[in-house]
C-alpha positions in Angstrom: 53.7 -10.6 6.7 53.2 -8.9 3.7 50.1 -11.2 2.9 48.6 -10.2 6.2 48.8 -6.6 6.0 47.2 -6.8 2.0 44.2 -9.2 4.3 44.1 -6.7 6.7 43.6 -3.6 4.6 41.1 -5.7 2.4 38.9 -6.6 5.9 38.8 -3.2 7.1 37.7 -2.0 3.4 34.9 -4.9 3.7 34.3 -3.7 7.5 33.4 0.3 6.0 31.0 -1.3 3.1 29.4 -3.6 5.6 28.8 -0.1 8.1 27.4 1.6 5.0 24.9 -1.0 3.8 23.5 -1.3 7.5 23.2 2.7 7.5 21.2 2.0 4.5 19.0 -0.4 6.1 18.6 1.3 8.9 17.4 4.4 7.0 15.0 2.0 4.8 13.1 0.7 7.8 12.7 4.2 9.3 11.1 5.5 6.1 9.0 2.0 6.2 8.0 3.1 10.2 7.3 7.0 9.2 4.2 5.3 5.7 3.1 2.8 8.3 2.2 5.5 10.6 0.8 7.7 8.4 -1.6 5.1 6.9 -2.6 4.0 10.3 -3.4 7.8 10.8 -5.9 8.2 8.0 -7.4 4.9 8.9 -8.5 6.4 12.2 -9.3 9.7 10.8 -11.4 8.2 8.1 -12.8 5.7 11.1 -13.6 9.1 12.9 -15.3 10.8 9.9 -17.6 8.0 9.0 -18.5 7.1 12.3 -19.4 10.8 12.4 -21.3 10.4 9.3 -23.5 7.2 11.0 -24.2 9.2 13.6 -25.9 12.1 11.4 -27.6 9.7 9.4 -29.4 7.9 12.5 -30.4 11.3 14.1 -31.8 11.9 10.5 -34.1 8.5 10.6 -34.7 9.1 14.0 -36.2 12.4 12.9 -37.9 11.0 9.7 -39.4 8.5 11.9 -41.1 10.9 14.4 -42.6 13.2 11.5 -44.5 10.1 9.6 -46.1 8.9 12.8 -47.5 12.0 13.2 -51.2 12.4 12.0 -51.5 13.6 8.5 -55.2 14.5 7.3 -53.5 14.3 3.4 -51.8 10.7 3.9 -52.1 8.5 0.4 -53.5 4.5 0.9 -51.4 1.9 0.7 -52.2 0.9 -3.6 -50.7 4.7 -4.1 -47.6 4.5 -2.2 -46.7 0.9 -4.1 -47.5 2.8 -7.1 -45.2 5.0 -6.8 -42.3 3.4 -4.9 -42.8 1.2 -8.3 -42.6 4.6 -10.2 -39.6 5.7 -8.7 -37.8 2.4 -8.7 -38.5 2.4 -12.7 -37.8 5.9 -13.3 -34.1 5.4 -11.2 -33.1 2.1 -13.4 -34.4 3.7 -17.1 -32.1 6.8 -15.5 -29.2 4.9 -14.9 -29.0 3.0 -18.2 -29.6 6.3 -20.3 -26.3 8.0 -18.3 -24.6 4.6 -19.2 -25.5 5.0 -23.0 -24.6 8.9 -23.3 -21.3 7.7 -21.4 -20.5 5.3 -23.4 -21.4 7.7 -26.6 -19.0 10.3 -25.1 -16.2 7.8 -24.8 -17.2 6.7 -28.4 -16.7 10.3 -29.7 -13.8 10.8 -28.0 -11.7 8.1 -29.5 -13.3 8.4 -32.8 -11.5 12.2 -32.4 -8.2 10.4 -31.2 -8.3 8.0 -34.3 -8.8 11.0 -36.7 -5.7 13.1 -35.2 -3.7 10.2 -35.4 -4.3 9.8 -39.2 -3.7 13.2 -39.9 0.1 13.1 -40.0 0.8 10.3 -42.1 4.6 10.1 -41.3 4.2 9.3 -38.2 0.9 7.2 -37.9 1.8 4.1 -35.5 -0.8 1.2 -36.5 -0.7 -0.5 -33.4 -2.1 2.7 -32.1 -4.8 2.9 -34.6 -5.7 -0.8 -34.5 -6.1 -0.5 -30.5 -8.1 2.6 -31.0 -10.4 0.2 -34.0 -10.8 -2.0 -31.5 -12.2 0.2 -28.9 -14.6 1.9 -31.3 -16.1 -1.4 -32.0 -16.2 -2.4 -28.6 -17.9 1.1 -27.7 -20.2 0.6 -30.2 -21.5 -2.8 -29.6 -21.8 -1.6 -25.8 -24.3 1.3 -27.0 -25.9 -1.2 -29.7 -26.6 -3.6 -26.5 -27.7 -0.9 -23.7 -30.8 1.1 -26.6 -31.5 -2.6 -27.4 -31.9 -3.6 -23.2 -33.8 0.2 -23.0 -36.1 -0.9 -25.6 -36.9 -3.7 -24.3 -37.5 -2.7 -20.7 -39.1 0.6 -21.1 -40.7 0.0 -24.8 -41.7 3.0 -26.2 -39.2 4.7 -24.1 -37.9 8.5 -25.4 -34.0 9.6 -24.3 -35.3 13.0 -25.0 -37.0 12.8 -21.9 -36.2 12.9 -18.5 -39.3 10.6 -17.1 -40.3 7.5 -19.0 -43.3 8.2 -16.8 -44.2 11.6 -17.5 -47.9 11.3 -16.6 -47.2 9.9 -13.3 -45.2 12.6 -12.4 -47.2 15.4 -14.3 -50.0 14.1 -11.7 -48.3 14.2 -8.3 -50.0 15.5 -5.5 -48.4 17.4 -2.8 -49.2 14.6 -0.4 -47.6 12.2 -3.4 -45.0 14.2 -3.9 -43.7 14.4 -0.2 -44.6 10.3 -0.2 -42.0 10.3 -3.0 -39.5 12.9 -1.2 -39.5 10.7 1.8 -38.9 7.8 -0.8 -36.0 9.0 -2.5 -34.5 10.2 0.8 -34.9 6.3 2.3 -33.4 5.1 -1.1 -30.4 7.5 -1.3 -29.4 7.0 2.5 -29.7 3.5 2.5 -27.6 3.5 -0.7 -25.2 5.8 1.3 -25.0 3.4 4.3 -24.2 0.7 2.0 -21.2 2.8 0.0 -19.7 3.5 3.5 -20.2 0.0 4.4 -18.0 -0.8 1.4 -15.4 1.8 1.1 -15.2 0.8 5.2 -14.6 -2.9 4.3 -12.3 -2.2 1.4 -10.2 0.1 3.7 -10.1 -2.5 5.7 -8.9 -5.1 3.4 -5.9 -2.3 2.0 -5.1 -1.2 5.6 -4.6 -5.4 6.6 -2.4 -6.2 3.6 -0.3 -3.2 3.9 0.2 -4.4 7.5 0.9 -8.0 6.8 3.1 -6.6 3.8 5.3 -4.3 5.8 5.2 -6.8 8.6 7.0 -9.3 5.8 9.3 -6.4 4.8 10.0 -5.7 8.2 11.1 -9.7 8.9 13.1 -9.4 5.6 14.9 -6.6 6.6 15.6 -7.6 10.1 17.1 -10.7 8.4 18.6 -9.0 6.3 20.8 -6.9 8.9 21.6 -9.9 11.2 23.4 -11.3 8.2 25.6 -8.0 7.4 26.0 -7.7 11.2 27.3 -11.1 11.1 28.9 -10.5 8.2 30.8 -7.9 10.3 31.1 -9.6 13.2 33.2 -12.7 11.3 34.7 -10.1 9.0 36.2 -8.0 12.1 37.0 -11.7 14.1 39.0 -11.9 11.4 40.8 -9.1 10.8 41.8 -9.4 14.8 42.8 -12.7 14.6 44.9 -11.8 11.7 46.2 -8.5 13.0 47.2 -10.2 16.0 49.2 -13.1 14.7 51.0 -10.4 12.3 51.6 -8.0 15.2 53.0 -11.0 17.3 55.1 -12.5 14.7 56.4 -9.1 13.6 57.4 -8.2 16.7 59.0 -11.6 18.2 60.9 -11.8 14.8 62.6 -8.2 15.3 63.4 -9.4 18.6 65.4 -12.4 17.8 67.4 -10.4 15.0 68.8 -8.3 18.0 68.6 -10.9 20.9 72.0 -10.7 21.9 71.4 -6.7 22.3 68.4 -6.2 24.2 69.0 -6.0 28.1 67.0 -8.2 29.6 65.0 -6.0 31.7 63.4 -4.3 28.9 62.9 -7.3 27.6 60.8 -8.5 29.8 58.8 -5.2 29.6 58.2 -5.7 26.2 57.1 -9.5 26.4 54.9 -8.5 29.2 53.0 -5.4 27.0 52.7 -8.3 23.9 51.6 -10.5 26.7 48.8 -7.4 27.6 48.2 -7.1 23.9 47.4 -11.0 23.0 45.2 -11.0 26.0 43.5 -7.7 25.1 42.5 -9.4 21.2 41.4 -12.7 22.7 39.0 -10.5 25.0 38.1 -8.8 22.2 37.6 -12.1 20.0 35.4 -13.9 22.9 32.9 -11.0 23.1 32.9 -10.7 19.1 32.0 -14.5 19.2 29.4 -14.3 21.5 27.8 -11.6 19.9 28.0 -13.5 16.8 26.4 -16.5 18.1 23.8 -14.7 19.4 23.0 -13.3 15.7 23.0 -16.7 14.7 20.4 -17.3 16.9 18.3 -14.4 16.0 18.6 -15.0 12.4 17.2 -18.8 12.8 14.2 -17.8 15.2 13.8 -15.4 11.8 13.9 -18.0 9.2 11.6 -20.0 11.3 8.9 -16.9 11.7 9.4 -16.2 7.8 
């Protein structure tokens, strides 16, 4: 008897953890609902803006379009424009390597700063520190070594002094050259704009798909995860009933016999039929526990065959 009571108490104790750990699930998978919402949110919002965005830019080109057909008494030949589409295509690449040399330069200076406030307290200097920062210097510096050598020897005579390699070309523009080149730039910076938004769009994309299939796995391992504890509560409290029951009916029949010979019949009776009630009541009780549990079972395998 005793042993059953100390089995009892210790499955109801189980039954209360089991309740809090499926709270806690529970709670988990909400919070994972409320990010996945949200992220599907600014995916439409940022759909929304760019599509926005694509429709501005065609209305733009539409626009561009019908001003060039128009007759122009000042239009450039055909030699000039290549000229200076080749201009402008030179004078963007000998840009773009001149802001990757003064970047690297300002990275350069900065951990050449770093490396000299380190060493000024020599207590407590950490080498590791200093040798990562040696090693970034050098690599800084080989970078600037390679990009002047790769300036040189693209635009030879080149001066970073200056913001044109080809100063005369631009020194000569025209009005008519210089809205050629206007018209230029514009095709060059919105085609370079279609093509950012066509990658920021695709790598949204890509991020917005593995979230999904990454929550949708965290979503699988969580419902698996609570079909066990339920059936971990199911068994546990299947148990306990079982238990309870036999301890209730043995406790009960065994009082009885110690005071057969006193009990009038009649009550007796009464109290074999409410034990009767009472046995039938927990194997009710025990059936539907089953079947529920079986049912988890079931769930949880149709689970482990989707994970």
């Amino acid at each position: 008897k005793k042993a059953a009571q100390l089995k009892a108490s210790r499955m109801m104790r189980d039954s209360q953890k089991l309740k809090v750990e499926l709270q806690k699930m529970k709670d988990i998978a909400e919070k994972q609902t409320a990010v996945l919402k949200r992220k599907i949110d600014e995916a439409a919002a940022k759909d929304r803006a760019r599509m926005e965005l694509e429709k501005k830019r065609r209305s733009a080109e539409r626009m561009r379009l019908a001003s060039s057909t128009s007759h122009d008494s000042n239009e450039i030949n055909e030699a000039r424009k290549e000229h200076l589409s080749t201009w402008i295509e030179r004078e963007v690449d000998y840009s773009i390597i001149k802001a990757q040399i003064e970047d690297q330069k300002r990275q350069l200076n900065s951990a050449i700063n770093e490396k000299r406030n380190h060493m000024k307290d020599d207590d407590t200097v950490n080498i590791q520190e200093l040798e990562e920062l040696e090693v970034t210097i050098k690599s800084l510096k080989n970078s600037i070594n390679n990009l002047e050598s790769h300036l040189k020897k693209t635009f030879p005579n080149s001066n970073l002094a200056w913001r044109f390699f080809d100063s005369e070309t631009f020194k000569t523009l025209t009005k008519p050259d210089a809205k050629f080149v206007l018209t230029h730039v514009f095709d060059m910076c919105s085609s370079i704009k279609q093509e950012l938004e066509t990658i920021i769009c695709d790598s949204e994309s890509t991020i917005k798909s593995a979230v999904d299939v990454a929550i949708a796995k965290e979503k699988q391992l969580h419902d698996k995860q609570t079909v066990q504890l339920k059936m971990e509560h199911a068994e546990a409290t299947l148990n306990l009933l079982e238990s309870t029951q036999s301890a209730v009916s043995a406790n009960i029949m065994m009082k009885l016999n110690t005071v057969m010979d006193e009990i009038d019949p009649e009550f007796k009776a009464q109290i074999e039929n409410m034990l009767n009630t009472y046995m039938q009541s927990c194997l009710t009780a025990g059936k539907a526990l089953q079947s529920d549990l079986d049912q988890m079972k079931e769930s949880q395998e149709g689970l482990q065959k989707m994970l």
